[in-house]
NUVODO-552162 format. One record per residue (C-alpha): x, y, z. Coordinates in steps of 0.25 Angstrom, whole numbers, plus 2048, in hexadecimal, padded with zeros to 3 digits. Layout:
<rs>
XYZ
...
</rs>
This chain:
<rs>
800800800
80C809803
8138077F5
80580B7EF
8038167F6
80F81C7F5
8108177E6
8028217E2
80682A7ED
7FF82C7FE
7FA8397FB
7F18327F0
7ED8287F9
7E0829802
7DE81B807
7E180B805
7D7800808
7D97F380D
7D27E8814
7CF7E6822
7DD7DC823
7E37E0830
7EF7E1828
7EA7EA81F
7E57F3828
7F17F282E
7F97F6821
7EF80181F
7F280882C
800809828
7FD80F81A
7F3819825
80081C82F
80981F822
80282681A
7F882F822
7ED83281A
7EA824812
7E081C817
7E080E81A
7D1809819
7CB7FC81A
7C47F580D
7B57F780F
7B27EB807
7BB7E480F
7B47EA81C
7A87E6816
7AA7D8812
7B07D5821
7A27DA827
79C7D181E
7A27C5823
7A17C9832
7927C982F
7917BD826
79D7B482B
7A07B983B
7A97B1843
7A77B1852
7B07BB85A
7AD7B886A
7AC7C786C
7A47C8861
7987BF865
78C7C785E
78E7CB851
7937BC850
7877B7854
77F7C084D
7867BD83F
7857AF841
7787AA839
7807B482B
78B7AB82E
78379E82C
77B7A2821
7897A581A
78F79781E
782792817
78379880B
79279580B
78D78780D
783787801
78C78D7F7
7987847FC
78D7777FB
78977C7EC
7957827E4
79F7777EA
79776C7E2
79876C7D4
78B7647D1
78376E7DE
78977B7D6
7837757C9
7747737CF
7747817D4
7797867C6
76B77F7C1
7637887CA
76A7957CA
77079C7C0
7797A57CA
78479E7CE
78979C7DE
7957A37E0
7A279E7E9
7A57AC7EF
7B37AC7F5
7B67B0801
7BF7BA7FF
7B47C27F8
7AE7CD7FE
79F7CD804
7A27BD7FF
7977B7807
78C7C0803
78F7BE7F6
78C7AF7F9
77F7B27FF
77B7BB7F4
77E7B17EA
7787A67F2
76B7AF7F5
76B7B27E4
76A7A37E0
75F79F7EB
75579A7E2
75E7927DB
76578C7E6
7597887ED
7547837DF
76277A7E0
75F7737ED
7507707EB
75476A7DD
75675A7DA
76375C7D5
7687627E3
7617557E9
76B74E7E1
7797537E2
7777567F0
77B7487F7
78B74A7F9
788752804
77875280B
77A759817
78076680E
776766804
76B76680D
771771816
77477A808
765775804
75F779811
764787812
76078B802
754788805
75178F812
74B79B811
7517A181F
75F79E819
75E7A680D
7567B3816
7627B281D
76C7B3811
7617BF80D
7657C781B
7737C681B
7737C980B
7697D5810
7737DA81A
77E7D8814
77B7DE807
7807EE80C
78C7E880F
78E7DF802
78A7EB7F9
7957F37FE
79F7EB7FE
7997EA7EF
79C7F97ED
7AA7FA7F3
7B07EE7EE
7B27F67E1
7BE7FD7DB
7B38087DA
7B58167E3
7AE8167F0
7B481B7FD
7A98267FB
79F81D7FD
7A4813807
79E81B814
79181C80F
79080D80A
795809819
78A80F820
77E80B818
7827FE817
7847FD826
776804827
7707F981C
7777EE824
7707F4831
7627F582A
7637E5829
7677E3835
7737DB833
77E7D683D
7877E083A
7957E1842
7977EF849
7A47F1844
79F7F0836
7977FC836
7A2808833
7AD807829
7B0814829
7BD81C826
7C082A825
7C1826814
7B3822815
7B082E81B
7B7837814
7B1832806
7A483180D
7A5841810
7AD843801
7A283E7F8
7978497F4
78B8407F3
78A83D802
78684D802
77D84E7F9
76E84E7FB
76A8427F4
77283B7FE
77084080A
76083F809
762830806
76182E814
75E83781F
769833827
77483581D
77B842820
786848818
79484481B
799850821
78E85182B
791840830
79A84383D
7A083583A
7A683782C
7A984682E
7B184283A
7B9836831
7B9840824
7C184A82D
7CB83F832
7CE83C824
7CE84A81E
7D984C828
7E1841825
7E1842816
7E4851817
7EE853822
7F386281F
7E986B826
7E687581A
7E386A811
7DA86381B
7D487081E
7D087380F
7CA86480E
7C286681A
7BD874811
7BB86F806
7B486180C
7A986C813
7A7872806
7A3865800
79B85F80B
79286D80C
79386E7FE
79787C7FD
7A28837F6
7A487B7E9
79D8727EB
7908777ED
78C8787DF
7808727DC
7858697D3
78E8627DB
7858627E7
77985B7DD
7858517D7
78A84B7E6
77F8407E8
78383B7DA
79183D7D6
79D8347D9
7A583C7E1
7B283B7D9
7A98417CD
7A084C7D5
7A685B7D2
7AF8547C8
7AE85B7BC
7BA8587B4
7B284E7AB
7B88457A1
7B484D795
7BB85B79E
7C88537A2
7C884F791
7C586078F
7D0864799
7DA858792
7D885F784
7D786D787
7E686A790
7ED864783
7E786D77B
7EF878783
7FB870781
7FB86E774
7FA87F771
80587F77C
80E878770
809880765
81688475C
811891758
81989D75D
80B8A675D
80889B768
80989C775
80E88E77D
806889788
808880793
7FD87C799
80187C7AA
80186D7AF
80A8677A4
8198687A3
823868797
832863797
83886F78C
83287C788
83F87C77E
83787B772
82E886777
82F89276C
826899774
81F896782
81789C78D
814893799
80589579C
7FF8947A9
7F388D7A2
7ED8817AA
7E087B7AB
7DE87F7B9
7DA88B7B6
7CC8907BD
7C88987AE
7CC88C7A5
7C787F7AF
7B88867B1
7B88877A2
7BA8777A2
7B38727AE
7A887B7AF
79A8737AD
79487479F
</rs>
């Protein structure tokens, strides 16, 4: 992590992401003590994946007696259903019967994947007609004699309805927390959206009532909070009277309080962290620039990296051509012609220059950039 970091540079750096590993962790910590103002934060898939199996696969803990005990039924409903998918795709001629009755396959779900047990469920709860077609049928009757006391137990539970309402709760429950694993297990941006996922799952989760651990209900980091406080739709009115207890970030004592811990660290120089803290009270009571009433009516809709962006694809092309333009008049032979050089780009020899007047001509100036960007 330290050779890639220093490879791309620290001050381009904003945080790394690992799993839960005590290791890991560990190595994170160093990369924090070293370089100050990177983060180490722990996978939220991975945080995720470990709830799941502390609700669907507990072990028992002495001190942890409870949630043991009240996890313990999802736990035998998933040794079940490990038992009836091990019963049927480990015989060829059992896979085959099925195969006749559903035209979805059952999957072998590794382990190692993530959220691998409800994937099981959700495949086993997908082919129900056809698996409880399979084991009323003649020809299960017949292949199932190598081993009696299996069968029956497979047949027993595909067709007991208690079961299968059973795979339906914790499929139910389950599903808030499967869905975002879902989201974030993608190469696809979403810090932004990591805070906001994490409490409505928890409060989806709560609604059904499931067993869920304590320590699960927060994952926050400063990050979190910070790209929470940073992203322009969680300000906007459409948001807001979604719910009437969602309030905007700047006014959630929590995240304001993690926000200020991570302003602080990421901007250590005083005048910088007081201009942050400006221009960041400007954008949350969306004043100075960005009160205008395009940007206010764009921030429930836009992705953050595009919202107040308007250096298009078709402007950046504009700007690309008017720039070369300038520089091939700079190179005009002509002695009536004066020789440019557009500020920004650097020539090795001016020896062949007949004539030549260094400009101060560059595309940042105010006259010449409103002329490009301003809205048509």
């Amino acid at each position: 992590m330290k050779e890639v970091i220093n490879e791309i540079g620290h001050q381009n750096v904003v945080q790394i992401i690992t799993d839960n590993a005590a290791n890991c962790k560990a190595a994170g910590e160093i990369i924090e003590s070293q370089f100050p103002h990177i983060y180490w934060t722990p996978c939220v898939v991975h945080t995720l994946n470990l709830a799941l199996k502390n609700i669907c696969s507990p072990r028992y803990v002495e001190t942890n007696v409870t949630p043991y005990e009240k996890c313990k039924w999802i736990k035998e409903v998933h040794t079940d259903a490990l038992a009836i998918k091990n019963f049927i795709m480990n015989h060829n001629m059992r896979l085959s019967i099925l195969n006749k009755f559903s035209p979805i396959r059952l999957l072998s779900v590794a382990d190692t994947r993530f959220a691998s047990i409800i994937v099981m469920l959700k495949r086993l709860k997908l082919i129900k007609r056809g698996l409880q077609a399979m084991v009323i049928s003649e020809e299960w009757s017949s292949y199932r004699e190598d081993d009696n006391v299996k069968a029956n137990f497979v047949k027993e539970k595909i067709v007991d309805d208690e079961w299968w309402e059973k795979v339906s709760y914790i499929l139910s429950f389950t599903g808030p927390i499967y869905e975002m694993i879902r989201v974030c297990d993608t190469d696809k941006p979403c810090l932004h959206l990591v805070y906001e996922m994490w409490d409505s799952m928890i409060e989806k989760v709560k609604i059904c009532k499931a067993p869920l651990p304590a320590r699960w209900a927060k994952n926050n980091t400063p990050l979190h909070c910070l790209a929470h406080s940073l992203n322009p739709r969680y300000y906007s009115d459409a948001w807001l009277l979604e719910d009437s207890t969602k309030i905007a970030p700047h006014r959630d004592g929590e995240i304001s309080q993690e926000m200020m811990k991570c302003f602080r660290r990421l901007f250590p120089n005083n005048d910088e962290y007081n201009k942050v803290l400006d221009e960041y009270a400007k954008f949350s009571m969306k004043s100075g620039p960005f009160e205008d009433l395009t940007c206010i009516t764009h921030m429930g809709i836009m992705e953050p990296k595009n919202w107040r962006n308007k250096l298009t694809t078709s402007r950046a092309e504009d700007l690309v051509y008017v720039h070369n333009n300038l520089r091939l008049l700079s190179r005009n032979p002509n002695d009536d012609v004066k020789m440019w050089d557009v500020g920004g780009d650097a020539f090795d020899s001016m020896e062949d220059a007949r004539f030549l007047e260094v400009a101060d001509l560059s595309l940042d100036e105010p006259e010449f950039e409103n002329d490009l960007i301003i809205d048509k």
